[in-house]
C-alpha positions as CSV (number, residue, x, y, z in Angstrom):
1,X,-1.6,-13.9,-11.9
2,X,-2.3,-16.5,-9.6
3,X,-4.8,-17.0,-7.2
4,X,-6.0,-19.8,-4.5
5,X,-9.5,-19.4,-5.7
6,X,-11.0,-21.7,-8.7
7,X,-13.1,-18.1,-9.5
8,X,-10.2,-17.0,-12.2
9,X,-12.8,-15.3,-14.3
10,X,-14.3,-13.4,-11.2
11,X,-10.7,-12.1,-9.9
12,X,-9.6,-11.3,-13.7
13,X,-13.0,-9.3,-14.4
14,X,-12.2,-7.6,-11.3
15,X,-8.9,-6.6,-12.1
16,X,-9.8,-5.3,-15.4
17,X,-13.2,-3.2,-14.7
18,X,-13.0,-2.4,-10.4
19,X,-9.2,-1.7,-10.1
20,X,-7.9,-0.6,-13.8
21,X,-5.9,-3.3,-15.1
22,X,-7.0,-4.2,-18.8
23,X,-4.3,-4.8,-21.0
24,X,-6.2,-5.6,-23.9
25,X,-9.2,-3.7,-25.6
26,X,-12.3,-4.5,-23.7
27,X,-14.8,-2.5,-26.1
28,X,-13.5,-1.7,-29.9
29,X,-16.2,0.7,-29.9
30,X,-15.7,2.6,-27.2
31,X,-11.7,3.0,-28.1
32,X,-13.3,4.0,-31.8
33,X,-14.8,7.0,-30.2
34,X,-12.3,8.0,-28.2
35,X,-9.7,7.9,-30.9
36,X,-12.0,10.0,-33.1
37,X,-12.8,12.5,-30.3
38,X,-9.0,13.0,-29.6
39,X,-8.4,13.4,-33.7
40,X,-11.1,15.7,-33.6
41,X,-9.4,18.1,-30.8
42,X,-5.7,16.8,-31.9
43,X,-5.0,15.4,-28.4
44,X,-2.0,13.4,-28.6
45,X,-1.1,11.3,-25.5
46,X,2.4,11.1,-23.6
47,X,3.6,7.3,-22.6
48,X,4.6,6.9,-19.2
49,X,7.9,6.4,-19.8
50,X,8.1,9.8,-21.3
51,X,6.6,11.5,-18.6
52,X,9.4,9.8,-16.9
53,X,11.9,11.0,-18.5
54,X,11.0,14.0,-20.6
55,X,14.3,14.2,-22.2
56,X,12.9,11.6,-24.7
57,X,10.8,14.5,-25.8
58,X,10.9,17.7,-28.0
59,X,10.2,20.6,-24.7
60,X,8.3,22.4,-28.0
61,X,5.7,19.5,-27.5
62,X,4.1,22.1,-25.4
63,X,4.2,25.3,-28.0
64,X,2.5,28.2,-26.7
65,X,0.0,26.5,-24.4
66,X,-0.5,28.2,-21.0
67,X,0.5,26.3,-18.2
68,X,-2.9,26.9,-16.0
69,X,-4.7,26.8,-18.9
70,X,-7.1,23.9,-20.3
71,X,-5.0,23.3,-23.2
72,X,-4.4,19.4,-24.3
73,X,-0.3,20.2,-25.0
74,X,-0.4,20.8,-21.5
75,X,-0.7,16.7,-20.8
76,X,3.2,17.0,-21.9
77,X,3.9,19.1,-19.2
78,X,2.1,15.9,-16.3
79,X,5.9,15.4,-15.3
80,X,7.9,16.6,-12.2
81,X,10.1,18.6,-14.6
82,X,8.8,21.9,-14.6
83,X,9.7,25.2,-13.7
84,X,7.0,27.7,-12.3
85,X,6.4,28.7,-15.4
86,X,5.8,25.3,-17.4
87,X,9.4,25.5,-18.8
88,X,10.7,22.3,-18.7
89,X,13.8,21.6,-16.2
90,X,17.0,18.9,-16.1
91,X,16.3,18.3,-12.3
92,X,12.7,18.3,-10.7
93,X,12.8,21.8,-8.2
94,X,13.4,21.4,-4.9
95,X,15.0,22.2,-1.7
96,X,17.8,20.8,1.0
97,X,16.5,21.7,4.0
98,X,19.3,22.3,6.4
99,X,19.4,21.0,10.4
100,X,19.1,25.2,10.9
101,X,15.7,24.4,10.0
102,X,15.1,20.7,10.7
103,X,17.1,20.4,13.8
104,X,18.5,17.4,12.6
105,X,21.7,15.8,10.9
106,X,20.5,14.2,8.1
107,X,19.3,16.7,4.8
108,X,15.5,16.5,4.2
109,X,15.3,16.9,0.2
110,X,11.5,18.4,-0.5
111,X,10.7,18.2,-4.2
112,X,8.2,20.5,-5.7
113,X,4.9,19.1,-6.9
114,X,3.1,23.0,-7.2
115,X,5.4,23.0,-10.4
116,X,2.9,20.4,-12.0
117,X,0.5,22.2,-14.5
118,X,-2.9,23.4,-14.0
119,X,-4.0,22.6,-10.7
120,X,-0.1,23.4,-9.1
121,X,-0.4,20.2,-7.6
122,X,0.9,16.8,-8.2
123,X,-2.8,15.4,-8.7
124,X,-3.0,15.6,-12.3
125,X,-0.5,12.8,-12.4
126,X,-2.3,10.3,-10.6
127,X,-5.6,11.5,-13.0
128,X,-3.7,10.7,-15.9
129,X,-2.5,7.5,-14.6
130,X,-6.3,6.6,-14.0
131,X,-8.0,7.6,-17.5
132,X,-5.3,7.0,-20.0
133,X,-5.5,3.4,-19.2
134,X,-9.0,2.8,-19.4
135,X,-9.0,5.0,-22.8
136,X,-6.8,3.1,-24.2
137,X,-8.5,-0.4,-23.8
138,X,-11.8,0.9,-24.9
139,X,-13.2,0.6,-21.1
140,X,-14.1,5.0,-20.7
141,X,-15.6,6.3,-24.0
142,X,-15.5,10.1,-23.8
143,X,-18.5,10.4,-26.2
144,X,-20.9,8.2,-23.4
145,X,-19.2,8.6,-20.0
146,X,-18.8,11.1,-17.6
147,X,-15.6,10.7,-15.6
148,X,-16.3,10.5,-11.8
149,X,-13.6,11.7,-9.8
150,X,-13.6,11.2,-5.6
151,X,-10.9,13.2,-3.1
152,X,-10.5,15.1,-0.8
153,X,-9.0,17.9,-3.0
154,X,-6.1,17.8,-5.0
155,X,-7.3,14.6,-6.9
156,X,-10.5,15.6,-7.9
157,X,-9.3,19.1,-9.4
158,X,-6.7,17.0,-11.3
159,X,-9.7,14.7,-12.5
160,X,-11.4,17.7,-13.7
161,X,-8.8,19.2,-15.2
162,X,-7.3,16.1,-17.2
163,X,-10.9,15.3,-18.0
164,X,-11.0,18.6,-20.1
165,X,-7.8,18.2,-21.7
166,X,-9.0,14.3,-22.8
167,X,-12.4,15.4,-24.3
168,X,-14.5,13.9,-21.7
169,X,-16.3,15.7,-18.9
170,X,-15.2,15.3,-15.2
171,X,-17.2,15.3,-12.2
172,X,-15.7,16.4,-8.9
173,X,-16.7,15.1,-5.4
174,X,-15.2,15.8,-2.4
175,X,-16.1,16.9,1.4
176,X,-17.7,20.0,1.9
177,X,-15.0,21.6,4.3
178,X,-12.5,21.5,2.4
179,X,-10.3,24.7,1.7
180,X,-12.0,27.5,-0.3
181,X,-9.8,27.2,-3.0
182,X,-10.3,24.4,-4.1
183,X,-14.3,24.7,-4.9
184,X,-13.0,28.4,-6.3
185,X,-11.0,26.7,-8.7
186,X,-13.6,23.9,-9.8
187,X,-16.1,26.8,-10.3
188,X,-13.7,27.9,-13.0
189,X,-13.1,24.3,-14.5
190,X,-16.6,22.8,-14.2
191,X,-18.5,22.6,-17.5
192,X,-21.8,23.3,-15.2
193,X,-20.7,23.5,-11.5
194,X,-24.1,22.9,-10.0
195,X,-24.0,19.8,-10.9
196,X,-20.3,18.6,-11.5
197,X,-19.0,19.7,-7.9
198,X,-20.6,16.8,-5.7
199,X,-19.8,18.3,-1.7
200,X,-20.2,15.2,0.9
201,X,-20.7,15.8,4.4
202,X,-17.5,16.3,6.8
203,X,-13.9,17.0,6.1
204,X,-10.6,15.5,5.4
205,X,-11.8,12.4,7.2
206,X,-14.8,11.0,5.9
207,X,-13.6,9.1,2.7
208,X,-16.4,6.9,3.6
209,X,-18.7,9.4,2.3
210,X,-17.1,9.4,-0.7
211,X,-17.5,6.1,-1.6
212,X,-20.9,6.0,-0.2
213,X,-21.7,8.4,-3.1
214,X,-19.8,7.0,-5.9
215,X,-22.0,4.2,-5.4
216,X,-24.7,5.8,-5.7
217,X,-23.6,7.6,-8.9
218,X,-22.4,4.0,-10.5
219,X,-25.7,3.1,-10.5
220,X,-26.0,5.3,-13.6
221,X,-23.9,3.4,-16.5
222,X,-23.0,6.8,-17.6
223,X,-20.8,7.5,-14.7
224,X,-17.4,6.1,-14.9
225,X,-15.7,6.0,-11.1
226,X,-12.1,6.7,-11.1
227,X,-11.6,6.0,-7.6
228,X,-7.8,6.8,-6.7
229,X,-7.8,4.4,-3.4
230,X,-8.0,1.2,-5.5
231,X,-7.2,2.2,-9.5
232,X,-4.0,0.4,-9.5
233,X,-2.7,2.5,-12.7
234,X,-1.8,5.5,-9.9
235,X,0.5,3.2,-7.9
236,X,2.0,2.1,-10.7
237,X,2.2,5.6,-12.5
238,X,4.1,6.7,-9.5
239,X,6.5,4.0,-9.0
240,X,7.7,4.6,-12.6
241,X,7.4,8.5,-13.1
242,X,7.8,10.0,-9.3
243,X,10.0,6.7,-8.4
244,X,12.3,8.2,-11.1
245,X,11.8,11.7,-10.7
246,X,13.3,11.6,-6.7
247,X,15.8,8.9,-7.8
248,X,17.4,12.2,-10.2
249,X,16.7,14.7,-7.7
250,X,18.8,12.7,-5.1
251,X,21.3,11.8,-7.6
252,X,21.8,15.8,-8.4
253,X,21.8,16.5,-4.9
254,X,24.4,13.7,-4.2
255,X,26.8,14.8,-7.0
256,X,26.6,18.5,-6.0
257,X,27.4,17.8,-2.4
258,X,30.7,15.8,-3.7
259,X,30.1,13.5,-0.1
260,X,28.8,10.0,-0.3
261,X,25.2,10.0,0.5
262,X,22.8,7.6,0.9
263,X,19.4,7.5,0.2
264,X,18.0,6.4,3.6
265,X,14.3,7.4,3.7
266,X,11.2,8.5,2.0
267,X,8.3,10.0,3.7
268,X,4.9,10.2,2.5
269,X,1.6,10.9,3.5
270,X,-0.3,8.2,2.3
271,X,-3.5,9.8,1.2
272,X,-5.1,7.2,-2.3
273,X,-1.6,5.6,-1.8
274,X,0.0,6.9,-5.0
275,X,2.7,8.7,-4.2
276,X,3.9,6.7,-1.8
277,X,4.7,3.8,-4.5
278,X,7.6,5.6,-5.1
279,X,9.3,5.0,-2.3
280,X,8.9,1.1,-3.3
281,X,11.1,2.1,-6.9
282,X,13.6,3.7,-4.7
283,X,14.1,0.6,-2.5
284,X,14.2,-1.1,-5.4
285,X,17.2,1.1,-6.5
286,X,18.5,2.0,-3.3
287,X,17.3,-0.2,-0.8
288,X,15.9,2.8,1.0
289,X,13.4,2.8,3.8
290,X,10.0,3.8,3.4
291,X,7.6,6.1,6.3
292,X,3.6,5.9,5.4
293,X,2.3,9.2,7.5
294,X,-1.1,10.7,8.9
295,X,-2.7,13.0,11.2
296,X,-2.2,12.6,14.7
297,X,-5.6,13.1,15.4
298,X,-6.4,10.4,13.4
299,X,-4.1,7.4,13.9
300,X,-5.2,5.0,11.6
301,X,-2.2,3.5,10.8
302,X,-0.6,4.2,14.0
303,X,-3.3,2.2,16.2
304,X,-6.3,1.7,14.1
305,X,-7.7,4.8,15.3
306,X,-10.0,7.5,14.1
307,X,-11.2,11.4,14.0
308,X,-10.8,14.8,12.5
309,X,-8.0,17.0,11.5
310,X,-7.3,19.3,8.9
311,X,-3.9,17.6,7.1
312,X,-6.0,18.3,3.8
313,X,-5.3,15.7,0.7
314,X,-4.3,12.9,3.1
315,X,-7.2,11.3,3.4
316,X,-7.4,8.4,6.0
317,X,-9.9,6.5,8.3
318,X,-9.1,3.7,5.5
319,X,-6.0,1.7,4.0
320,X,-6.1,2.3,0.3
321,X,-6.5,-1.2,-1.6
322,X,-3.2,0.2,-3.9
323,X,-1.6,1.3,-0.5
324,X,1.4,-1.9,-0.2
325,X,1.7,-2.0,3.0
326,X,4.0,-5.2,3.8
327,X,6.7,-3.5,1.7
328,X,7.0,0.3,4.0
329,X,9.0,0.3,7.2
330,X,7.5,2.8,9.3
331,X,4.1,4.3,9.9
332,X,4.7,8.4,11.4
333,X,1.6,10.7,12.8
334,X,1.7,14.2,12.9
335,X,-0.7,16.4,14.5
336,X,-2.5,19.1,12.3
337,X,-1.6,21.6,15.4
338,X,1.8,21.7,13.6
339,X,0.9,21.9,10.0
340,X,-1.1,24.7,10.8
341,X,0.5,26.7,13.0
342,X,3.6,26.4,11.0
343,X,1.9,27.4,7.7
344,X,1.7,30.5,9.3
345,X,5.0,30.7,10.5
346,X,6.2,29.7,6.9
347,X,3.9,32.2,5.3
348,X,4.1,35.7,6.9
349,X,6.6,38.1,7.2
350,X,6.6,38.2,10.8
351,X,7.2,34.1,10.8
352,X,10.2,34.4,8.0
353,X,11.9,37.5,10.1
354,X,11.7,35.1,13.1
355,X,13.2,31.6,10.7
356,X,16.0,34.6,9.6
357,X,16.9,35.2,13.4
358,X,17.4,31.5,13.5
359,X,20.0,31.0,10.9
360,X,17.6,29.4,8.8
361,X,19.5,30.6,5.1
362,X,17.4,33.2,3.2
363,X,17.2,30.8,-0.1
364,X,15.3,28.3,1.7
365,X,13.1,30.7,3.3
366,X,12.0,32.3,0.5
367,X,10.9,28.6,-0.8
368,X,8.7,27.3,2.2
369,X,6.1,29.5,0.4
370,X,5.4,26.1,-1.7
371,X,4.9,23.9,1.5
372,X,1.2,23.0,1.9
373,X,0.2,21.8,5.1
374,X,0.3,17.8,3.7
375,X,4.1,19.2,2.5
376,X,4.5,20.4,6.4
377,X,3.6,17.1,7.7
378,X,5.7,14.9,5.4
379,X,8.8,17.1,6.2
380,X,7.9,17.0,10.0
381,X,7.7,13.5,9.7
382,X,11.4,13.5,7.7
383,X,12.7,14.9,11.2
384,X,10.6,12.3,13.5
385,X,11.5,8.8,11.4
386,X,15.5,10.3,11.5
387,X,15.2,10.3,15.2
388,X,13.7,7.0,15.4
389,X,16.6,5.6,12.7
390,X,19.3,7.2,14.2
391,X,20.1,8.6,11.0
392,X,23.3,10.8,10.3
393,X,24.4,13.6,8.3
394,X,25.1,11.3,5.4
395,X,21.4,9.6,5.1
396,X,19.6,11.8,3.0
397,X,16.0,11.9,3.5
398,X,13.6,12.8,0.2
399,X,10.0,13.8,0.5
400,X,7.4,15.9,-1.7
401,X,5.5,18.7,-1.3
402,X,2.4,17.9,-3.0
403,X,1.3,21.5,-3.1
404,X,2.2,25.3,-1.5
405,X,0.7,28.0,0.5
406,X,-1.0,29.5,-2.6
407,X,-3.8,26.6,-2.1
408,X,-4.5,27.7,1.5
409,X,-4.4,31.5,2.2
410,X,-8.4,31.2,3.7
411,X,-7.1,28.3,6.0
412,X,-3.9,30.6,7.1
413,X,-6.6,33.0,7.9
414,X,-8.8,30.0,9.7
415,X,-5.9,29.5,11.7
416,X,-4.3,33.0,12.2
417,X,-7.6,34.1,13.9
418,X,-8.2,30.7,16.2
419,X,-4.7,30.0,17.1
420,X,-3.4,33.7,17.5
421,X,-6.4,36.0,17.9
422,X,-6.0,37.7,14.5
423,X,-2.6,38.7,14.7
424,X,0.8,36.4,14.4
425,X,3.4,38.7,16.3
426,X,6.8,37.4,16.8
427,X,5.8,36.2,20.2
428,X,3.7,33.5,18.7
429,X,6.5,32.8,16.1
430,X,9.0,31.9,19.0
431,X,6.4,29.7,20.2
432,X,5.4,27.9,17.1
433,X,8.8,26.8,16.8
434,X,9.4,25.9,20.2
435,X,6.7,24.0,20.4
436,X,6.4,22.3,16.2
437,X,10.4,22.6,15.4
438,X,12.8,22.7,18.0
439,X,12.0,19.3,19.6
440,X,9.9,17.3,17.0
441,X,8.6,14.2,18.9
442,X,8.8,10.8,18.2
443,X,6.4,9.3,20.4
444,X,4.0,8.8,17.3
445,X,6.7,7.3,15.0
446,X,6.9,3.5,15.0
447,X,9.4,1.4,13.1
448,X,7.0,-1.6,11.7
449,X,7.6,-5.6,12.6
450,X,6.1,-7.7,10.5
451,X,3.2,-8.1,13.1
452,X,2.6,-4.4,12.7
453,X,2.2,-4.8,9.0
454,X,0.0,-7.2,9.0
455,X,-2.2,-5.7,11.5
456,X,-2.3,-2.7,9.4
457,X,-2.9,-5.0,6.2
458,X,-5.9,-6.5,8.1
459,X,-7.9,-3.4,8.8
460,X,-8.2,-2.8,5.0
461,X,-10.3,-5.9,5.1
462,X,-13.3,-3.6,6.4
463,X,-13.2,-1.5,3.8
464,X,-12.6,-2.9,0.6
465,X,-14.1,-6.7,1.3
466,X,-17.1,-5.9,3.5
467,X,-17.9,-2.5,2.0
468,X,-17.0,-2.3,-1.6
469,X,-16.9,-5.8,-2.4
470,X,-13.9,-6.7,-3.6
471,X,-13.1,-10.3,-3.6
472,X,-11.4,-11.9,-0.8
473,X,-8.6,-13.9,-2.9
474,X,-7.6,-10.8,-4.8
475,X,-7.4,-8.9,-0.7
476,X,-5.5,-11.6,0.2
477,X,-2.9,-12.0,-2.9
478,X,-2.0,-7.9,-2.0
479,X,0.0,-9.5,1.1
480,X,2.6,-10.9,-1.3
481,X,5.4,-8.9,-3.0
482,X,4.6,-11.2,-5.8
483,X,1.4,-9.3,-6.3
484,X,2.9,-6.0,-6.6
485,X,6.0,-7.2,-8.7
486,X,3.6,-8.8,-11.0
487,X,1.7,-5.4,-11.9
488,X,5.2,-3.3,-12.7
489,X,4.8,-4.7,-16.7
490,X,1.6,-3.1,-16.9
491,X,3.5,0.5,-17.5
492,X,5.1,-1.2,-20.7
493,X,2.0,-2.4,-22.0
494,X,0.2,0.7,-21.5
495,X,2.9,2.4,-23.2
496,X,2.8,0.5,-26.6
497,X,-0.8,1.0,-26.2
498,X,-0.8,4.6,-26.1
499,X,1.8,4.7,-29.1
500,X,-0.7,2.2,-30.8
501,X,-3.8,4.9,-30.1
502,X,-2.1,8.0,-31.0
503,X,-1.1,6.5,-34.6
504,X,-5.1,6.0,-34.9
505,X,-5.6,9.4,-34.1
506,X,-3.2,10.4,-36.5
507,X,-3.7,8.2,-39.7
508,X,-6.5,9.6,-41.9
């Protein structure tokens, strides 16, 4: 990879121990003792371009393990194509959503990341991306290390629980207001709570806190920092397993509709900056367009902006160093107002009588139970960045739901008793879609010149130069699509690493 700087050693030693991208063992030891701590447990580990495609697979990989369970089989099941019940599917779930609902032409395809094992998020994908890697090359030794994992949710209970399924202990750390649910479920997961949950002051917001803490924990060479914001292993997991995943979901969708769609948009929240990398596979495929999103009240993207909101597992205030930037076309905010008044809507009777009255079709009602409020927001920017393209009833528009309701019902409560005084009556419902649905705006949706993308680019200079030190020549080479293009044969490497580690753990 070339660089304008003479300090080759410096940006390689970088690459390999800050952001994740060893291909070669670093440590012989360390990959020793990982290999026999996986034959000890018989932990056997899935390449990426099985989890890809999962066809390449025997489904019976996963026996009798329990989906929600910490079982190891269960890191066959870190794939978009599951059911509910952790029976493997053909085509990853999801849903059209029709202009009944959307009020526009153009059908939003939501795909289903609850259906991932575990945690019922998407998470554990990213997780995986981040530890097999560093396994692998001897860098993380599960016998030594204990695995630091930083979020604002959905990542950290993914840490957690791929940490358990790998033989290594995980550490959590995320803000102290997040939702309920998720401390609830690391107090489950947690070897020793107390002291694997790390809670940092503030909310969705302060990432900054995060970091601030992680280096404080790296100053103990026991504690290895997965940080999802700048291991390039997730961007590259997702542009090669979720890339592919949507690319069969729109082809299923396109062949059952019989009309000849095209793949127009993705919309993402960007959050570390994973999933959004798939949008890049599917311009590579399709030449579709690409919409980072946020919180309204926090506009970071939008106008280097700032605050609080309550989107929860976006994360923002920051540009992830894995978050490509030059390569998306639009940048969309949404305002937590919407996500959470129309979780409630989505959630409660009263809200799915009032959808019914609308002509909203009973099948896809009964499925915004697995919209969480980052799922709201990506769909509500699906309608916006239509507006703003002009888009018609043959664009199809494909976004995730990175989680459902089932993560939030103390938040639906939150909001049930600010927003309505207790009690959501179908008063408030007419309102909530008056107001979030029947006129989505697109005052906060902005189609990016290349000025815009660099000024975007720019702002991640605070952050990762400045703050956490990463060298300037290796910011600066993330402008070019060279950069990014250069990373893709990592996956394949990984891959015949992984074969090469799991015939260690299995000769004896």
């Amino acid at each position: 990879m070339s660089t304008v700087s003479t300090s080759t050693d410096t940006l390689h030693a970088a690459l390999e121990d800050q952001f994740g991208l060893a291909d070669r063992v670093v440590d012989e030891a360390a990959l020793a003792a990982s290999v026999e701590r996986f034959r000890e447990r018989g932990i056997v580990m899935p390449t990426f371009a099985q989890l890809a495609d999962p066809s390449t697979y025997a489904a019976d990989l996963v026996g009798d393990a329990d989906p929600q369970g910490p079982d190891a089989r269960n890191l066959w099941r870190v794939t978009w194509f599951n059911d509910k019940d952790g029976n493997r599917v053909e085509v990853p779930e999801h849903v059209v959503l029709p202009s009944s609902l959307t009020g526009i032409a153009s059908p939003v395809v939501v795909v289903f990341g609850n259906r991932f094992p575990m945690i019922t998020a998407h998470k554990v994908l990213a997780a995986y991306a981040c530890l097999a890697p560093r396994l692998v090359t001897g860098q993380f030794d599960p016998t030594k290390h204990r695995a630091i994992w930083p979020s604002t949710g959905n990542y950290a209970r993914g840490g957690v629980a791929i940490s358990r399924l790998m033989g290594c202990r995980g550490v959590a750390i995320l803000p102290q207001g997040m939702s309920k649910e998720r401390f609830d479920w690391l107090d489950r997961w947690c070897e020793n709570p107390a002291e694997d949950v790390i809670k940092t002051v503030g909310t969705e917001s302060n990432v900054k806190e995060i970091y601030d803490e992680c280096n404080r924990l790296a100053q103990d060479p026991t504690n290895f920092i997965f940080n999802q914001f700048a291991e390039f292993g997730n961007h590259l997991a997702h542009y090669t397993v979720t890339g592919a995943a949507l690319a069969k979901v729109f082809e299923h969708v396109k062949a059952s509709s019989g009309k000849d769609y095209r793949l127009a948009l993705m919309t993402s929240a960007t959050g570390s900056a994973g999933t959004i990398a798939a949008g890049e596979y599917l311009k590579d495929v399709y030449g579709t367009k690409v919409a980072a999103v946020e919180a309204l009240e926090c506009p970071t993207l939008l106008e280097n902006g700032f605050g609080e909101h309550n989107i929860q597992g976006i994360g923002d205030k920051h540009l992830p160093l894995i978050h490509n930037i030059m390569n998306h076309d639009l940048v969309s905010a949404i305002s937590d107002k919407a996500t959470d008044q129309l979780e409630v809507l989505f959630t409660t009777e009263v809200g799915k009588r009032y959808l019914a009255g609308k002509g909203v079709p009973q099948d896809v009602i009964d499925q915004l139970v697995d919209f969480g409020l980052s799922s709201i927001c990506n769909t509500l920017a699906a309608i916006s960045s239509a507006k703003v393209l002009d888009l018609t009833e043959n664009d199809v528009i494909i976004t995730v739901a990175t989680d459902g309701s089932q993560m939030y019902p103390s938040e639906i409560a939150k909001i049930t008793e600010r927003d309505f005084g207790g009690e959501f009556t179908e008063l408030d419902a007419a309102e909530v879609w008056g107001a979030h649905l029947a006129n989505v705006p697109t005052s906060a949706t902005l189609e990016l010149t290349e000025k815009d993308r660099n000024r975007i680019f720019n702002l991640g200079y605070y952050t990762w130069v400045e703050q956490q030190g990463t060298p300037f020549e290796l910011f600066e080479q993330r402008r070019s699509q060279d950069f990014w293009i250069g990373l893709r044969p990592f996956i394949a490497r990984w891959d015949a690493m992984i074969e090469d580690f799991n015939a260690k753990v299995a000769a004896k």
